[in-house]
DSSP file (Angstrom, degrees, kcal/mol; ACC not computed):
  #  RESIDUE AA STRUCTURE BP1 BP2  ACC     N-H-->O    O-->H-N    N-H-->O    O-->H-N    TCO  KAPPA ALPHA  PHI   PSI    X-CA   Y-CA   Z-CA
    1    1 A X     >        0   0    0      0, 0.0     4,-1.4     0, 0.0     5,-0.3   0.000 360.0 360.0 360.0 -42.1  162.7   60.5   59.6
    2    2 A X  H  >  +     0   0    0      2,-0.2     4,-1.0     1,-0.2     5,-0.0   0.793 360.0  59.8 -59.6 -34.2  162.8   57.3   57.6
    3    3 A X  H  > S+     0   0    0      1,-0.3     4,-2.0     2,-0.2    -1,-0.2   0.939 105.5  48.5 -86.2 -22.2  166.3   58.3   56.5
    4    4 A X  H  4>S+     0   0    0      2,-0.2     5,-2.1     1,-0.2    -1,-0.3   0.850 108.9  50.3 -51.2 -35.1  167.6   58.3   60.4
    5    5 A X  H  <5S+     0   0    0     -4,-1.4    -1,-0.2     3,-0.2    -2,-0.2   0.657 109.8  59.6 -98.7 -18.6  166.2   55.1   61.2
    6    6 A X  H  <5S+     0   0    0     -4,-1.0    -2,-0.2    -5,-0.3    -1,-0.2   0.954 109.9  36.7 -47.6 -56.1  168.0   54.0   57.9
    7    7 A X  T  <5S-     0   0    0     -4,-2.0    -2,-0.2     2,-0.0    -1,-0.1   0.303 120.0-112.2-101.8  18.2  171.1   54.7   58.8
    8    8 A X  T   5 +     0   0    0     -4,-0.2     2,-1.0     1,-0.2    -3,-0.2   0.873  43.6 179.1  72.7  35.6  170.3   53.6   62.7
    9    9 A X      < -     0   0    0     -5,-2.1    20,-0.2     1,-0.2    -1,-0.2  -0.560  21.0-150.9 -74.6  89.6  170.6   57.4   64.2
   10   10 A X        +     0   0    0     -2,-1.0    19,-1.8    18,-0.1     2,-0.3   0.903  67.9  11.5 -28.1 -52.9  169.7   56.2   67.9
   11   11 A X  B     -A   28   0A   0     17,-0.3     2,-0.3    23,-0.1    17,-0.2  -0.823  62.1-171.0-132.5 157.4  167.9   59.9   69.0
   12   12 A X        -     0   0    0     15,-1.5    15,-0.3    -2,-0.3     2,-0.2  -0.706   8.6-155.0-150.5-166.9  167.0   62.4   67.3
   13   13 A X        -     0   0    0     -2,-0.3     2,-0.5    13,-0.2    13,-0.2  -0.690  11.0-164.4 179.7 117.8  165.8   65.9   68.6
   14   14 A X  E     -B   25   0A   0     11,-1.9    11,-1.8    -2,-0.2     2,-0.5  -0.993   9.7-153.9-141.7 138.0  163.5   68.2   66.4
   15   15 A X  E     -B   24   0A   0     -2,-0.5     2,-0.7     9,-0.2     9,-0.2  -0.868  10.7-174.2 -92.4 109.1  162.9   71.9   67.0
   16   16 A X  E     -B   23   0A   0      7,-1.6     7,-1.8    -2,-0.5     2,-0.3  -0.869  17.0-157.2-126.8  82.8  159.2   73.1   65.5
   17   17 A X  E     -B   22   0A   0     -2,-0.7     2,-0.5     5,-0.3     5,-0.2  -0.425  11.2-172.3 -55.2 128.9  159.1   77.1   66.0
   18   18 A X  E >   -B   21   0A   0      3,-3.4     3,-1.1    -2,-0.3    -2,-0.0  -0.961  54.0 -67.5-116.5 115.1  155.9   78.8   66.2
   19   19 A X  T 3  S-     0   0    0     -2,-0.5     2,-0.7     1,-0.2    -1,-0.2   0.088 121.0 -13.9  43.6-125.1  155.8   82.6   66.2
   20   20 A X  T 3  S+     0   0    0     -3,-0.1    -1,-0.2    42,-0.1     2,-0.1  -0.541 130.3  71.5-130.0  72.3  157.4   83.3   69.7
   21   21 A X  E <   -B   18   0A   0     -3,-1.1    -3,-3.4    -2,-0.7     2,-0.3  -0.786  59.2-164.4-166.9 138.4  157.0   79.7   71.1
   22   22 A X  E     -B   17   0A   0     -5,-0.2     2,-0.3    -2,-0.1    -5,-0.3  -0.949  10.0-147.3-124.0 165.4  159.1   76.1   70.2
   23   23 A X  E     -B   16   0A   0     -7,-1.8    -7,-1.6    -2,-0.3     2,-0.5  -0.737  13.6-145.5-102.1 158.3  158.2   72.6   71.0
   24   24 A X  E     -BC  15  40A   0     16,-1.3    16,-0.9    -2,-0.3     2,-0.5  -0.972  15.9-173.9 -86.0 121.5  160.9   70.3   71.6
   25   25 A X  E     -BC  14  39A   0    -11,-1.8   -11,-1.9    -2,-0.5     2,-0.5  -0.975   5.5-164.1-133.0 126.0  160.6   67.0   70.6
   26   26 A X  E     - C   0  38A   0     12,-2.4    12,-2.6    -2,-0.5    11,-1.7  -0.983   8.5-163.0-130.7 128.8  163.0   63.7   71.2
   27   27 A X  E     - C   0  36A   0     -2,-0.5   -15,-1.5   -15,-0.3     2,-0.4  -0.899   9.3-157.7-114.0 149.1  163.0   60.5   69.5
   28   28 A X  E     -AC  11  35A   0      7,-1.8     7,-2.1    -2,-0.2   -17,-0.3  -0.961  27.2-113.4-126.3 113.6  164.3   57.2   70.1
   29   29 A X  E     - C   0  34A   0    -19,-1.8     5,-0.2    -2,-0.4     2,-0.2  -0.171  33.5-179.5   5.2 135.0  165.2   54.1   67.3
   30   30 A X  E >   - C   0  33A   0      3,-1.0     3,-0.5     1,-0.3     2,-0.2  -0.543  64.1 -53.4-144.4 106.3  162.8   51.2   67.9
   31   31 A X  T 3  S-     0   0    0      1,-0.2    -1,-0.3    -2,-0.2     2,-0.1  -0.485 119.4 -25.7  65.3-135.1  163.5   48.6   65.6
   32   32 A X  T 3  S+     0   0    0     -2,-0.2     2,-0.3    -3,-0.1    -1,-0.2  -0.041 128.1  63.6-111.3  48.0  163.4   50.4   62.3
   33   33 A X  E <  S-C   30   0A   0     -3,-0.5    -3,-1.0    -2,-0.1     2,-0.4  -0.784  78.4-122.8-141.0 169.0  161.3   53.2   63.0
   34   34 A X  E     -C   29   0A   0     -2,-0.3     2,-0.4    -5,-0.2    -5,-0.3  -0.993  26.4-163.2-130.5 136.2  161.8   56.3   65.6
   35   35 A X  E     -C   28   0A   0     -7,-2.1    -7,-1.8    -2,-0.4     2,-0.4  -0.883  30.1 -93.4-127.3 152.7  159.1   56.8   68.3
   36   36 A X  E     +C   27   0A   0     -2,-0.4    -9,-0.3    -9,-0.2     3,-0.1  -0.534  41.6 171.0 -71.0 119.7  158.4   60.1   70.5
   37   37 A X  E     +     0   0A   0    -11,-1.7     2,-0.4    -2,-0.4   -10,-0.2   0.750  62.4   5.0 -84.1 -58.6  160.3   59.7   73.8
   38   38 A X  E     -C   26   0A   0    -12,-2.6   -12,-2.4     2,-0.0    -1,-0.3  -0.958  51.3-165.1-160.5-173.8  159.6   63.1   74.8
   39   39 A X  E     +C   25   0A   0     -2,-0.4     2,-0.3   -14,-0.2   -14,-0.2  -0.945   6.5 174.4-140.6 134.0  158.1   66.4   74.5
   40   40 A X  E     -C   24   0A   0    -16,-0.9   -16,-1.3    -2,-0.3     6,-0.2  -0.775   5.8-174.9-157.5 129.6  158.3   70.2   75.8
   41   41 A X    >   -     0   0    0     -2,-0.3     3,-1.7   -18,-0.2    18,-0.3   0.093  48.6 -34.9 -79.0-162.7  156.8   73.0   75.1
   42   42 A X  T 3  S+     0   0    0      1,-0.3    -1,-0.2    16,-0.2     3,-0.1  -0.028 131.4  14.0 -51.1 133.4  157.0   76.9   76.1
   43   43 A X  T 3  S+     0   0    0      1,-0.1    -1,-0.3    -3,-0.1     2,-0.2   0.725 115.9  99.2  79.5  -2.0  157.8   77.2   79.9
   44   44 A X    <   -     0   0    0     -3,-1.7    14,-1.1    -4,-0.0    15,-0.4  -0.735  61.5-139.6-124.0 170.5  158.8   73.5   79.9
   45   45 A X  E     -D   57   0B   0     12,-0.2     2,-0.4    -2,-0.2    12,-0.2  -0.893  12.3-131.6-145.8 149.6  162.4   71.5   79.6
   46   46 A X  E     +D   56   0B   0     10,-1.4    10,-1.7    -2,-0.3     2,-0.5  -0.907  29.1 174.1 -73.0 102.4  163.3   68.7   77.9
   47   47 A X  E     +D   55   0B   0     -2,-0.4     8,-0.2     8,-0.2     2,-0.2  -0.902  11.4 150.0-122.2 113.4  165.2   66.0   80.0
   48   48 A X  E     -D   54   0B   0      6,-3.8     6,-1.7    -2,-0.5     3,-0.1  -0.805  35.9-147.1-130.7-179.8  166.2   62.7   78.8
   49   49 A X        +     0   0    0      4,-0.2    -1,-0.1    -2,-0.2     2,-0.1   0.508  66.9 105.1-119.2 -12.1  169.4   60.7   80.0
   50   50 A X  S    S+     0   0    0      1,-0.2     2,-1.1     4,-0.1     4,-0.1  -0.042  79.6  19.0 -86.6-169.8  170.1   59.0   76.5
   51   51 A X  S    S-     0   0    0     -2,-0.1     2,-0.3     2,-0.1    -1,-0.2  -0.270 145.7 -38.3 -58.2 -22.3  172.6   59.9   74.2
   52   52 A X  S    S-     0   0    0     -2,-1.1     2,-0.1     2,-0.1    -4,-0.1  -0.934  91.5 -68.7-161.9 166.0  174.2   61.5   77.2
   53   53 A X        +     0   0    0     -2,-0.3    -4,-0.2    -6,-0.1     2,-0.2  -0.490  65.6 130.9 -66.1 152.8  172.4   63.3   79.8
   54   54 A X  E     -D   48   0B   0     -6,-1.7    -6,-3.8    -2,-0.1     2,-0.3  -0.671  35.7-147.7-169.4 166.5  170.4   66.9   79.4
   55   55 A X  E     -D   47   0B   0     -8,-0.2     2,-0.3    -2,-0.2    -8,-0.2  -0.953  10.4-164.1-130.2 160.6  167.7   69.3   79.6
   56   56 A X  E     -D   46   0B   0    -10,-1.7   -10,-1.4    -2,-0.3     2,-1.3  -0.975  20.8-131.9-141.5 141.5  166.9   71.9   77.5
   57   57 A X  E >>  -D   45   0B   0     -2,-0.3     3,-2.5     1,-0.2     4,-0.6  -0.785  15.7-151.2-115.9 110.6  164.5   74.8   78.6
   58   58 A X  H >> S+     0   0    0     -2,-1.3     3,-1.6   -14,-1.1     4,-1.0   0.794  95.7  52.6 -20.8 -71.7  161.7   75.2   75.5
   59   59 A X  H 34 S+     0   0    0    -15,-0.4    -1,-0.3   -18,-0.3   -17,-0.1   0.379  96.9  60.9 -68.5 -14.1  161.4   78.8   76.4
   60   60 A X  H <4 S+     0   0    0     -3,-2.5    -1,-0.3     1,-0.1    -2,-0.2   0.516  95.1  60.5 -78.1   8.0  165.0   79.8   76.4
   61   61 A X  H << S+     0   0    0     -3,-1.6    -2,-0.2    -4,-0.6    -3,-0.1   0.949  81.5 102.1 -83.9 -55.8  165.8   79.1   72.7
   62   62 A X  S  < S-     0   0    0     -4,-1.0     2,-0.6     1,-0.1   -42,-0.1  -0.118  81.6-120.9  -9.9 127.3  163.1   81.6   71.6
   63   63 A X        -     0   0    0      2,-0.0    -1,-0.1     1,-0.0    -2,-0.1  -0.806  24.8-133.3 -51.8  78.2  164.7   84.9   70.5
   64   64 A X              0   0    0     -2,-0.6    -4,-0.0     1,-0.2   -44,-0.0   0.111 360.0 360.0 -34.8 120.7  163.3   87.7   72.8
   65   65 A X              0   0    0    -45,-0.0    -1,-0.2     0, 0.0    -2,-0.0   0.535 360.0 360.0-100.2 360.0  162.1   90.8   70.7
């Protein structure tokens, strides 16, 4: 994380799988640090309008087995 907010990476977007669920997580630059904008888990979407608009739906990135 430190080295994104080095090189001034506005957003950032990290995928943490669990077994057969991921979280979504988006982060934002403030000042020289990155802070959680927002969050979804299984069954939830991720919507922001910054770097460009989208949503992203937790529970279709899972690989069904």
């Amino acid at each position: 994380m430190a080295l994104c907010a080095a090189a001034r990476i506005g957003c950032r977007l990290r995928v943490e799988p669990d077994r057969d669920t991921i979280t979504l997580r988006l982060f934002r630059l403030k000042e020289d640090h990155h802070t959680q904008h927002a969050v979804a888990g299984h069954g939830e979407r991720l919507v922001a309008a910054e770097p460009f608009p989208f949503a992203l739906d937790a529970a279709a990135l899972v690989r069904r087995r």
